[in-house]
C-alpha positions, 0 to 999 in steps of 0.5 A: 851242129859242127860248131855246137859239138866243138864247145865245151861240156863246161860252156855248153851247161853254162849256156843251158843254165843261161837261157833257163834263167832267162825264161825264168826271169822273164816269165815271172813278170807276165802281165795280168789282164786289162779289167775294169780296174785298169780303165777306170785308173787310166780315166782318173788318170787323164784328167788333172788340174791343168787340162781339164778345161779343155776335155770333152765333157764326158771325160769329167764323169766316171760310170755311176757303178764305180761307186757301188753299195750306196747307202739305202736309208730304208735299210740304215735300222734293219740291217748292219752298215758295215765299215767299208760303207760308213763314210758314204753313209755319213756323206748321205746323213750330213746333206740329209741334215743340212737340207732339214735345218735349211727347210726350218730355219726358212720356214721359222718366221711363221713362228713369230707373232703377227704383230711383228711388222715386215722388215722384222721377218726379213730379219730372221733369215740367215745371213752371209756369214752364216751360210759359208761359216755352215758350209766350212764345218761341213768340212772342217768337222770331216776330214773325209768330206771333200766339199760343201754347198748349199745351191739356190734356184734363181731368184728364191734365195733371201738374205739379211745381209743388205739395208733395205733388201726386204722382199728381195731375192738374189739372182743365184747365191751358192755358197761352196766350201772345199778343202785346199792343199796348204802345202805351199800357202804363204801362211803355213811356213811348216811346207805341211799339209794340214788339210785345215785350210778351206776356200769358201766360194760364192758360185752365184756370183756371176753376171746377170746375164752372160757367163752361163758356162758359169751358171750352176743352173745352165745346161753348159755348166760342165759339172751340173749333174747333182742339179739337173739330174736329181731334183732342180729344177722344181716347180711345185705349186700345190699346198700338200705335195712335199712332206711336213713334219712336226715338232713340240717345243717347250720354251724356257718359260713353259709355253708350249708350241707345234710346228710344222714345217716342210722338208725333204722326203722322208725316209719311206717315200720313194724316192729317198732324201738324197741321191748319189750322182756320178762321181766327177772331176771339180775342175778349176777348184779342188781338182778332184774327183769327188762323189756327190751327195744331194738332198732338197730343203723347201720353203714357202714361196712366194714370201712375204705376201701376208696371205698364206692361201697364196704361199705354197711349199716348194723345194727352192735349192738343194744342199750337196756334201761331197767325198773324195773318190780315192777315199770310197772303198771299192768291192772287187769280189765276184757277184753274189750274195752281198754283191749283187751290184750295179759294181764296175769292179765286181770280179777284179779280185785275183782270189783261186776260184777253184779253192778260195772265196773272197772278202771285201775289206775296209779302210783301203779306198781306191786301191787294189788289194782290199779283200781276202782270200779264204777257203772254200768249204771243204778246203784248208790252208796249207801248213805253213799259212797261218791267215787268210791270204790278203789280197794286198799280197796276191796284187803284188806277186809276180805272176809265177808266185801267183800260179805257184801259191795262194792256193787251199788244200782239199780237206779228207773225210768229211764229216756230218754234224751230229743228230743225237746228243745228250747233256755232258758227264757230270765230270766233264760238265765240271771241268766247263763250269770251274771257270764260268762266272755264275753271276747275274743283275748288276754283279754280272758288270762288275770287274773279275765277274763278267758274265756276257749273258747276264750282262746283256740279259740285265740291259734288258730288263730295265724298262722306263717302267720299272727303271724307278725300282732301281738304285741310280748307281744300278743305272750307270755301268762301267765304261769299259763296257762300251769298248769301241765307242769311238769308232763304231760313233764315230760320225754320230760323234761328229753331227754333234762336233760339226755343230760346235765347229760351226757355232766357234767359227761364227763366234770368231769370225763375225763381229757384230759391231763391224760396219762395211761400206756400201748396203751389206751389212754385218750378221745379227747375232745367233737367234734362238731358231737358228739354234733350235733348228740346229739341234733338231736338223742332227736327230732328223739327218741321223736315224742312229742319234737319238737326241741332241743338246746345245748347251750354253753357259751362263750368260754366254748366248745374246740376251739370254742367261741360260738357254739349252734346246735339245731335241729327241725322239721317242721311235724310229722312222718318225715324222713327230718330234719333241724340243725343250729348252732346258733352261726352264729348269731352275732348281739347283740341282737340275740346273744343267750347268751344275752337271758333272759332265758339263763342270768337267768340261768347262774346268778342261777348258777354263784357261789353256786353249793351245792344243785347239785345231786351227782352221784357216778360211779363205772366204770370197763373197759376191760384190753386190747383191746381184752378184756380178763378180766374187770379191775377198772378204776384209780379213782374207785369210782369216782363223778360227780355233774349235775342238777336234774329236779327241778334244770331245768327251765320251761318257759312262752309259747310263739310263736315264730314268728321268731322261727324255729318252728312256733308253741305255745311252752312250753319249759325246760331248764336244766343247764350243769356244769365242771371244770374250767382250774384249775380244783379246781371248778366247773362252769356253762358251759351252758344249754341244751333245748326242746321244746314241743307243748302247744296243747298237754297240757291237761287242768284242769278246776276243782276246786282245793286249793286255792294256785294252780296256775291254770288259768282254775282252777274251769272254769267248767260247771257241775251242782254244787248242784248235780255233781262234776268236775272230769279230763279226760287226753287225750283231750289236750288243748280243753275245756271239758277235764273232766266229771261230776259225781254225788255227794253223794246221787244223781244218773245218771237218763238218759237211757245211757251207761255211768254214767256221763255227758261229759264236752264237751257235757256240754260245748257245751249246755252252749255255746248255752245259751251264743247264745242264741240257743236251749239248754238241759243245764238244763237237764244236772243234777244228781237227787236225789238218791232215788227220783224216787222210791218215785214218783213212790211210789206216783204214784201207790198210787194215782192209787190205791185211784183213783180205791177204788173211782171208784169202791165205786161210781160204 
């Protein structure tokens, strides 16, 4: 104490102050607690390309609950797929898609004539090439899609490949494709990654016997969950156990034809078509962490016995499509309505509980952050905050910020909606209709008029019925109209550009005049089933698209002049399906390579093919048909150019009278590209197209840039003095699909669990101002933040005047 009153007043404060900028240094960097988000980065993190090998089996595999909200086909058409699930959603309809057409094409040779002999069957199925060529534009066609394989139980897997194979089945064939990192590949000199880049395995090719660590049916094969834990090995032998469905085909010569054929489960069966697995590490390939999907295709088995009472329909493989996990969105909000679980993440969110909700966000996959924080009822932000606090800027404050901010400020009175209201004062209902535009029927389109009302009331009011009665011009609307499109169809837009990948890659790559030593032989050129089946696997594997197209330019597809299948539906969670070849139709103006949309097509693409995509294939096949070891295939590396989605077209929606489908539609078309007869250039070969239901579209009518062409842009009702517009997904083509938040300084003041005013309550009250009925239009308003406190202030004041005045004269 002697010596510390002998320091200096001046050294004394500089020590104080000192050791308060210490701890106030140090305590801003306390360290939040471990939660289930900490443990599953740390098993990410254990495991890499170099030591996986060696890990304990279990440490390839993360809890199944890390990948949470899976997609339920039961619930795709009842209720809103919100963004932050549309890709796995995708992952589930593309391995859906691929184990129908698998289960078509396999079943197709009973669709010929008796009189073809045997050796001719064995011709139809698929060979090589069409199988790992599938399997690249699986991935190719989908940037977030990791991987694509398509698994055969032992000895139940056919090919056309070899001479003399007839009736003979290889001991395992698995054709996988994954995306590789091209970063360092000797061929890509620009040292950046263009993930176009795809190696193409045969996992079937292995020896007889031995190497069972290898062998994707063993119990030792280390990453076999999505075979042995979902739906192999099956053995089936009764003639009704699996699901059949059927198709009506039309040819081009007017001959008609059923076909029933069986497939995976359908969608109300239960289980479902496709499981989800845990997420795993693919060890020794791409090296990552991957989510699988799977789903089985069906065959008739055992084949070619010529009686039929002896051939039952059993499940001969699966096909697996797969995801990168780091790309899955992840939902760290507390458990509750819309997150009921299983969730290993749920409750990692830093949102105050005591005065915020939480809100998951899309688009930031496995990351923390991607949510916001919101007040709770009867709360608002402070002052000086003008959005809800983003979760990304919460996980990155230090831990003094944290306990300082982020939090919501308790509102004053609350108020009650009001019971008894009545219509507006004539001045004031005018000052509301001097800017509502009173148009309806198809004026209700047009520019300087829209009237969202109307606009969605005249969709509706055209029927297959009563379509006929109006001008064709009438069918077709503006295409501002459907503002979005390619987000919100956007992987309904890439079924339909998958199909034209696959079919540029296999016109590129394969030649049909190649010749090979030994047994194996070159693809047979593309066949009307494989085409057919193609089409009608996109309309089975997605509920959203509701028909398909393959449309082929003259005398571009083998010994055919026109061929066009396209396939349809007529409902919903249907097991009946319809197909035509459109090339039946040979009136001039019916003919389908007369079409706009198709000339326009082929003139876009008719010389200059320089801003195609390049895609680079590293293909390894099996050396023999037992398989024994993968060898590379003559041209290795090879390419192939094909159309990417922004190469696609999208058209005006239009209600197609005479159509197939009797229904508003919005439709993408991709173009398909191969050699020309000399193979020295490439040339348009044709187009491939689908079509998706205009109802389905969720509409915005909030502002937005002055150059977006968005024809409900701004057509909102929220009040604008004290609220802003915000969009709501899920309520599709229906005025209303939007909230309205209060602004800056403003507060929610009613007695509600909510803390906004819905924009189909909104819209519903300003269309009783338009009638002229009884409407609370003007008590839809935020109030003044703080405004209440000083009433109630004011109040107490004149309270306490009025008793000092009393209690004087008393």
């Amino acid at each position: 104490m002697a010596c510390h009153r002998c320091l200096s007043p001046g050294v004394r404060l500089a020590i104080c102050i000192f050791t308060a900028l210490f701890w106030l240094v140090v305590g801003q960097f306390e360290y939040y607690p471990i939660d289930n988000f900490d443990h599953i980065t740390t098993m990410l993190r254990r495991v890499n390309g170099d030591n996986c090998h060696i890990k304990n089996r279990p440490e390839l595999f993360l809890p199944k609950e890390s990948v949470s909200h899976l997609p339920d086909i039961k619930e795709v058409n009842i209720n809103p797929q919100f963004p932050n699930r549309s890709a796995l959603l995708h992952v589930h309809n593309m391995a859906h898609a691929r184990a129908f057409f698998w289960s078509y094409i396999l079943q197709s040779r009973f669709k010929r004539p008796s009189k073809v002999n045997e050796t001719d069957q064995a011709e139809y199925d698929p060979g090589f090439m069409y199988y790992f060529l599938s399997a690249v534009a699986d991935v190719a066609a989908n940037p977030k899609m990791n991987a694509s394989g398509t698994y055969f139980q032992p000895n139940m897997s056919y090919t056309s490949s070899y001479k003399g194979f007839y009736n003979k089945s290889m001991p395992l064939f698995g054709p996988r494709a994954f995306r590789m990192d091209d970063y360092n590949d000797p061929v890509h000199l620009e040292r950046v990654s263009t993930l176009n880049f795809i190696q193409v395995d045969d996992l079937g090719a292995i020896p007889v016997r031995g190497m069972s660590s290898k062998n994707y049916t063993s119990e030792e094969y280390r990453i076999n969950e999505w075979w042995s834990e979902t739906w192999m090995p099956h053995r089936h032998t009764h003639h009704d156990g699996l699901t059949t469905y059927q198709v009506k085909i039309r040819y081009s010569n007017n001959t008609n034809e059923t076909y029933t054929f069986h497939g995976p489960n359908a969608a109300d069966e239960n289980p479902g078509p496709v499981k989800f697995s845990r997420p795993y590490f693919d060890c020794g390939r791409s090296n990552k962490w991957s989510v699988p999907a799977s789903s089985p295709f069906a065959d008739l088995y055992p084949r070619h016995t010529q009686f039929r009472h002896i051939e039952y329909p059993t499940w001969t493989g699966i096909t697996v499509m797969e995801m990168d996990f780091d790309r899955v969105d992840i939902n760290q909000c507390p458990e509750g309505p819309g997150n009921n679980g299983p969730n290993t993440f749920t409750d990692t969110a830093r949102c105050k509980k005591d005065t915020t909700m939480c809100e998951p966000l899309d688009g930031y996959g496995f990351r923390r952050g991607g949510y916001q924080c919101p007040c709770k009822p009867f709360h608002r932000l402070p002052n000086v905050v003008r959005r809800p606090y983003l979760g990304e800027l919460i996980e990155r404050a230090t831990w003094l910020q944290y306990k300082q901010q982020f939090n919501c400020v308790p509102i004053g009175f609350i108020h009650r909606q009001p019971q008894k209201y009545g219509p507006m004062d004539a001045w004031e209902r005018n000052k509301y209709m001097s800017y509502y535009k009173n148009a309806s029927g198809i004026n209700a389109t047009k520019p300087n008029s829209i009237n969202v009302n109307e606009v969605v009331n005249y969709l509706k009011s055209v029927t297959p019925e009563n379509c006929h009665k109006f001008p064709p011009d009438d069918l077709i609307l503006r295409g501002d109209i459907t503002y979005d499109k390619e987000q919100q169809f956007e992987y309904e837009a890439r079924m339909g550009l998958r199909l034209a990948n696959f079919i540029s890659s296999f016109l590129q790559i394969v030649d049909h005049t190649e010749i090979f030593s030994g047994l194996r032989e070159v693809d047979r050129p593309l066949s009307e089933d494989q085409m057919m089946g193609e089409v009608l696997s996109i309309i089975l594997g997605d509920n959203r698209i509701w028909s398909a197209g393959l449309y082929w330019d003259r005398s571009k597809f083998p010994n055919r002049t026109l061929f066009a299948p396209i396939a349809w539906k007529t409902q919903l969670n249907t097991r009946k399906y319809k197909m035509e070849d459109l090339a039946r139709l040979n009136k001039t103006h019916e003919v389908y390579t007369n079409k706009p949309w198709f000339r326009k097509l082929k003139n876009r693409w008719s010389t200059n093919f320089d801003d195609l995509e390049k895609y680079w294939v590293k293909l390894k096949l099996r050396h023999n048909s037992t398989g024994s070891y993968a060898i590379k295939y003559e041209r290795y590396p090879t390419f192939y150019k094909a159309a990417e989605l922004r190469h696609g077209q999208w058209s005006e929606p239009e209600f197609e009278c005479n159509g197939p489908v009797k229904k508003w539609l919005i439709k993408y078309t991709a173009p398909f590209f191969g050699w020309d007869t000399l193979r020295k250039k490439l040339e348009f070969k044709g187009a491939v197209q689908i079509s998706v239901d205009l109802l389905k579209l969720n509409i915005n009518q909030c502002p937005n840039e002055y150059h977006v062409q968005n024809a409900f842009k701004d057509s909102h009702q929220c009040d604008r003095q004290s609220s802003y517009c915000v969009p709501i997904q899920g309520r599709w083509f229906e005025m209303g699909g939007y909230k309205c938040e209060c602004i800056q300084g403003f507060e929610y003041p009613y007695e509600d669990p909510i803390t906004y005013f819905d924009g189909q309550i909104v819209e519903a009250e300003f269309l009783n101002i338009v009638m002229n009925k009884s409407t609370r239009y003007d008590f839809l308003k935020c109030r003044v933040a703080g405004a209440a406190d000083l009433q109630g202030s004011v109040a107490v004041l004149m309270f306490v005047i009025f008793l000092r005045f009393f209690l004087r004269h008393h």
